[in-house]
C-alpha positions in Angstrom: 124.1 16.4 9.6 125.8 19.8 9.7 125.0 23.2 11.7 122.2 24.1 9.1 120.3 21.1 9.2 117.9 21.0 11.9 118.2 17.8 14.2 115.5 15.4 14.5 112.6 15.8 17.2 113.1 13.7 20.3 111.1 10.5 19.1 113.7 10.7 16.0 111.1 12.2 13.7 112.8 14.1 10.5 110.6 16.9 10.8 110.3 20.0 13.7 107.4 19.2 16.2 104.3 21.0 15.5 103.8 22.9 18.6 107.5 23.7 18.8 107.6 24.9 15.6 104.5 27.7 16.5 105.5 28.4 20.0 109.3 29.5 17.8 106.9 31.5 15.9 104.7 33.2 18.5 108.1 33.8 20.5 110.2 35.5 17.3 107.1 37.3 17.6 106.3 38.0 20.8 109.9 39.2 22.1 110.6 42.0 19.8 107.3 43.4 20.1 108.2 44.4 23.7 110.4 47.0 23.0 107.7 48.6 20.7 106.5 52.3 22.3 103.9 51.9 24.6 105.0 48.1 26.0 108.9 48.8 27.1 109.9 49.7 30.2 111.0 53.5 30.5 114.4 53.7 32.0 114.1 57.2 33.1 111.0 56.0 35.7 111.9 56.6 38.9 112.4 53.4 40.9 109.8 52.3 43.4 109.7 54.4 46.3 110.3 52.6 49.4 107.6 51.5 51.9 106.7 53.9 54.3 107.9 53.0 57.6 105.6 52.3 60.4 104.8 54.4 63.3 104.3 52.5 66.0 103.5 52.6 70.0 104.5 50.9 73.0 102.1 49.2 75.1 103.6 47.0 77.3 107.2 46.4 78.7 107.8 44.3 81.6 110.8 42.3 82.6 110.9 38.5 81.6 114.1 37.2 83.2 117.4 38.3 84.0 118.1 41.8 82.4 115.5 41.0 79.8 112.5 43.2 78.8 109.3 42.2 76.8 108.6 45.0 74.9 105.0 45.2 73.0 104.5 47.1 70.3 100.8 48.4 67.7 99.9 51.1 65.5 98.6 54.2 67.5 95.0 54.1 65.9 95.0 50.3 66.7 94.8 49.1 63.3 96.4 46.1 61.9 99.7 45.2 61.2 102.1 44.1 58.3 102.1 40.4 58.3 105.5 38.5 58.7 107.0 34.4 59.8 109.5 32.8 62.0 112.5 34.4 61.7 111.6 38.3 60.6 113.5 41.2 62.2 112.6 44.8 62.9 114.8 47.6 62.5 113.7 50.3 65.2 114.8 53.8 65.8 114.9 55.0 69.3 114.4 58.1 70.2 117.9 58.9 70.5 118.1 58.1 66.5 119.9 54.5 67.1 118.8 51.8 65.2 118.6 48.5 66.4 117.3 44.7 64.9 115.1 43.1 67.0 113.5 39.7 66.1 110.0 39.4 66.8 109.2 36.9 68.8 105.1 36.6 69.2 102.5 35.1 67.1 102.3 35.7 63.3 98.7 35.5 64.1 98.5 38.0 65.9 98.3 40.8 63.3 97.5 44.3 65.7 100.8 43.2 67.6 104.7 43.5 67.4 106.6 41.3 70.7 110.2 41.8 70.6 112.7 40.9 73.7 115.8 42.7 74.5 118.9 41.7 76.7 120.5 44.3 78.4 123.7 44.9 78.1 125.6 47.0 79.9 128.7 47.7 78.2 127.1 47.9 74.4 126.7 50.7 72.1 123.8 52.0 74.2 120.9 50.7 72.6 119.8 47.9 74.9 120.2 49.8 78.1 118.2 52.9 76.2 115.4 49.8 75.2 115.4 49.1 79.4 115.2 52.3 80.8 113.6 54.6 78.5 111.0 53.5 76.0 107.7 53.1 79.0 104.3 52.2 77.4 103.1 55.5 75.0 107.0 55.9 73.4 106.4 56.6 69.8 109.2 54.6 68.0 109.6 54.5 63.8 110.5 51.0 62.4 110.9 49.3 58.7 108.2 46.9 58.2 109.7 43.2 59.1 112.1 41.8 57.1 113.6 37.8 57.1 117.0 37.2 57.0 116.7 33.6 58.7 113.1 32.0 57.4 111.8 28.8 58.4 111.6 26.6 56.2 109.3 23.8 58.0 111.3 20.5 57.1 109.9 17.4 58.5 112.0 16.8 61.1 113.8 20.4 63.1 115.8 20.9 65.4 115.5 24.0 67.3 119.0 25.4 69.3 119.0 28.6 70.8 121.7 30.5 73.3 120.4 33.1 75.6 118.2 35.6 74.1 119.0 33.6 70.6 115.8 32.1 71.5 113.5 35.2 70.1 113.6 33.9 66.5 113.1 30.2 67.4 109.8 30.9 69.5 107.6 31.7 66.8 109.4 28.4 64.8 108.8 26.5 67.8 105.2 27.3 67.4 105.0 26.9 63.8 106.0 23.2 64.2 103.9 22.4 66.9 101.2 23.9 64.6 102.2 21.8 61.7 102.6 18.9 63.6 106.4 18.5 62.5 108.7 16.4 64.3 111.0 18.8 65.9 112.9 19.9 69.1 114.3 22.8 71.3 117.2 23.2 73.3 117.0 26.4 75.2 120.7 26.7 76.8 122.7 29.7 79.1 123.6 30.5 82.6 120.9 30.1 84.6 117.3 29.3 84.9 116.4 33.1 85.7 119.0 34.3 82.5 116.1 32.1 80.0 112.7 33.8 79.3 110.0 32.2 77.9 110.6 28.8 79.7 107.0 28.3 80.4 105.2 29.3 76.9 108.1 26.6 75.5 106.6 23.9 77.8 103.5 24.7 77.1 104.0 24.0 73.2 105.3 20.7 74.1 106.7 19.7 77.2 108.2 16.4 75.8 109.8 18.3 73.1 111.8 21.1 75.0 114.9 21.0 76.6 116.3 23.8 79.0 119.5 23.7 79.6 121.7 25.7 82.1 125.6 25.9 82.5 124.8 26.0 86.3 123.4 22.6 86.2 125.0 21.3 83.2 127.9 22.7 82.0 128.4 24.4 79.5 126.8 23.0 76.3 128.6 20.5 73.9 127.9 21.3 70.3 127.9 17.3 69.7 125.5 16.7 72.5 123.2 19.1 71.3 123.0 17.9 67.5 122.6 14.2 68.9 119.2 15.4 69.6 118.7 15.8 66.2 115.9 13.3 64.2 117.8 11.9 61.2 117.9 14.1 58.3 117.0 16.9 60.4 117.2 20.5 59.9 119.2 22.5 62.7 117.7 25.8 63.4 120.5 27.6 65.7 121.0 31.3 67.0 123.0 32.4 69.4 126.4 33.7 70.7 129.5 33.3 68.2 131.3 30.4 69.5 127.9 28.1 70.3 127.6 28.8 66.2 131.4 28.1 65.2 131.1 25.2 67.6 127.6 23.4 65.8 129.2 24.6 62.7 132.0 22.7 63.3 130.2 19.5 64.4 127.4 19.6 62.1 129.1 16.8 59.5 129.1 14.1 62.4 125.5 14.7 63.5 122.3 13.0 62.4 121.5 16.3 61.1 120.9 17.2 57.8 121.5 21.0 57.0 122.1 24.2 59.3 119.9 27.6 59.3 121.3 29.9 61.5 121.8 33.6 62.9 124.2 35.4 65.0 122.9 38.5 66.5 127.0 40.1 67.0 129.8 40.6 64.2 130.8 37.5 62.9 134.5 36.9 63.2 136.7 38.7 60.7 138.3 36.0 58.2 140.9 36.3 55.6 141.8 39.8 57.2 144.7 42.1 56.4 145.9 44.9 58.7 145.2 48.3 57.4 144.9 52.3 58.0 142.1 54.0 58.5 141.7 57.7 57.7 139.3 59.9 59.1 138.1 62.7 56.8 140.7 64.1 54.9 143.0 65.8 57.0 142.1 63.7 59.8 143.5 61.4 62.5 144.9 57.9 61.1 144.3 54.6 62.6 145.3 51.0 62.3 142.4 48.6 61.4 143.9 45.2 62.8 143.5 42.3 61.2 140.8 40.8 63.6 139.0 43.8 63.5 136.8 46.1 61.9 137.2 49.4 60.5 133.4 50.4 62.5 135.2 49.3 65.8 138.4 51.1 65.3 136.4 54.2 64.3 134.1 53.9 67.1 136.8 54.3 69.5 137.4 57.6 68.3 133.8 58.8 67.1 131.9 56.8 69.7 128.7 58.7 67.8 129.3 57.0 64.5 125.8 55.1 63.9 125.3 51.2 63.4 123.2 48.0 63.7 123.6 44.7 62.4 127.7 45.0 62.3 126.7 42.0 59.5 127.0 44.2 56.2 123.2 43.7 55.5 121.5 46.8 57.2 123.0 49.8 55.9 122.9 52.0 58.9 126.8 52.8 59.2 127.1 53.9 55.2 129.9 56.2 55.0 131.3 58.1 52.2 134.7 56.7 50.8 136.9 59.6 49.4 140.3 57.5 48.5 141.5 54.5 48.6 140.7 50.7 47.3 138.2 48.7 49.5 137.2 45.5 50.0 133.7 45.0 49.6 132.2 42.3 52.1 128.9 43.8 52.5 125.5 42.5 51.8 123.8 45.4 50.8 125.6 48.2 48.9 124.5 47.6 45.0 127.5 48.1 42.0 126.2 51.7 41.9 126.5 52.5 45.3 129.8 51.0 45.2 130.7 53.1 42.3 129.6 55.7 43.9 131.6 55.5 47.0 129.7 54.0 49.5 131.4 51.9 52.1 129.9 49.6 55.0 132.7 49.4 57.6 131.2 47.1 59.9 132.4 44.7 57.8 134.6 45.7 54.5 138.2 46.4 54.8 141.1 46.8 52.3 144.5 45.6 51.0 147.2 45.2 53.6 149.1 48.6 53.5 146.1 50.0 52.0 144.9 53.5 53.4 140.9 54.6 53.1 139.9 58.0 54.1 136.5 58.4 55.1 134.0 61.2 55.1 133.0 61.1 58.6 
């Protein structure tokens, strides 16, 4: 047999399949009649315009625990709102143009209502405290509709770890296994008793299923421990400060576990870095980007008023303008065009050691 004889059907038959030999025929077809006028696609269409974002209202904020606030958020005609699952972020502007992700943290069910919960922290970019002190039910806020960066995927057997205020993205998980009726469990860890909201709805989804834990009882948490908890085969669901994630990371491979989910609501550690300078505008001050930092940080500490979020590459909100220089892409969001273009996310791209990027900020 050579390249111009047709092989055999599977069953070894000399001849081409029937069907296979008209589906060949309705596909040599079929193909090149999509580019005919009137069928192909018009590359001078404008892309889809984005979805609108939401205007929404405060209606309730009260405090929850230590330095954290339940805020509650609908539409101001009271209509309903955008559905979303476990795991699903907003990104709100404040009034003082800051944008911040917050996970929501109520019922899916419950379309004509947003629940977020925010830790305040003192020493931050601002955001938090402006979340505690400022935004009083009637605020008008704008947000993106919900997006999910860490979805549930409602394995058979979970288990649920959360550090802190890491445990807004695992409620509504929490209550979509219990709904379910999947074998899973929750370890709520941190500080104290008063540091952990939402002890009592936990309980209440299954008291024989949720763990609190507190460092002033306890210890500080084991990563090991924790993941002994875990039903065989199990999926681990964690969020929570950096080194509780490094550290279940890290002991994942010995656990009964399965496979890891998880989120980190800071920077993640900077990996493979290279020192570097950092210029600001063109004829502007230089600085040295070490390499366990980022260039946002470093920047920051000069232009305090330079805006981000996620610090994760994925949100966009600290796009800059790159006017020399060779990056280093690490970004999540920033397409080959934008990149092209000259758009840089510094929260978490960086350049060749020696390497010097000037900035148009």
């Amino acid at each position: 047999m050579d390249l111009l004889t047709p092989p055999p059907d599977l069953y070894g038959r000399p001849r081409p399949d029937r069907f296979l030999r008209r589906l060949t025929a309705f596909s040599d077809w079929y193909t090149p009649a999509l580019g005919r006028p009137g069928l192909r696609r018009n590359p001078r269409r404008p892309a889809p315009r984005p979805a609108a974002p939401l205007r929404l209202v405060v209606t309730g904020h009260r405090r929850i625990a230590e330095d954290v606030a339940e805020l509650l958020l609908a539409d101001p005609s009271g209509g309903p709102l955008p559905p979303w699952q476990p795991g699903a972020r907003l990104l709100l502007t404040l009034p003082s143009g800051r944008e911040r992700h917050y996970s929501l943290c109520g019922d899916p069910a419950e379309r004509y209502g947003y629940r977020i919960a925010v830790r305040r922290i003192a020493g931050g970019g601002g955001g938090s405290v402006e979340v505690h002190d400022d935004l009083s039910p009637g605020t008008r806020l704008t947000t993106r509709r919900p997006r999910n960066g860490f979805a549930f995927c409602a394995e058979p057997a979970v288990l649920l770890l959360a550090g802190g205020i890491g445990i807004t993205p695992l409620l509504p998980m929490a209550r979509e296994a219990a709904r379910r009726g999947l074998d899973w469990r929750l370890v709520h860890t941190g500080r104290t008793a008063a540091h952990l909201p939402f002890t009592e709805e936990l309980r209440a989804l299954g008291p024989d299923r949720v763990e609190i834990r507190t460092d002033d009882r306890h210890g500080p948490p084991d990563a090991a421990d924790l993941l002994a908890r875990a039903p065989r085969g199990a999926a681990v669901y964690c969020c929570g400060p950096a080194p509780m994630l490094a550290a279940v990371q890290r002991a994942l491979d010995a656990s009964p576990a399965r496979s890891l989910h998880f989120e980190r609501f800071g920077a993640a550690p900077v990996l493979d870095g290279r020192p570097f300078t950092l210029r600001l505008g063109a004829d502007g001050p230089e600085l040295t980007v070490p390499a366990d930092r980022s260039a946002l940080d470093v920047a920051r500490e000069l232009r305090p008023d330079l805006p981000y979020s996620c610090h994760q590459g994925f949100c966009g909100t600290c796009r800059v303008q790159l006017l020399a220089g060779t990056p280093e892409h690490r970004d999540r969001r920033l397409t080959p065009g934008d990149r092209a273009a000259g758009a840089l996310l510094p929260c978490v791209s960086r350049a060749a050691e020696g390497e010097t990027l000037v900035l148009d900020v």
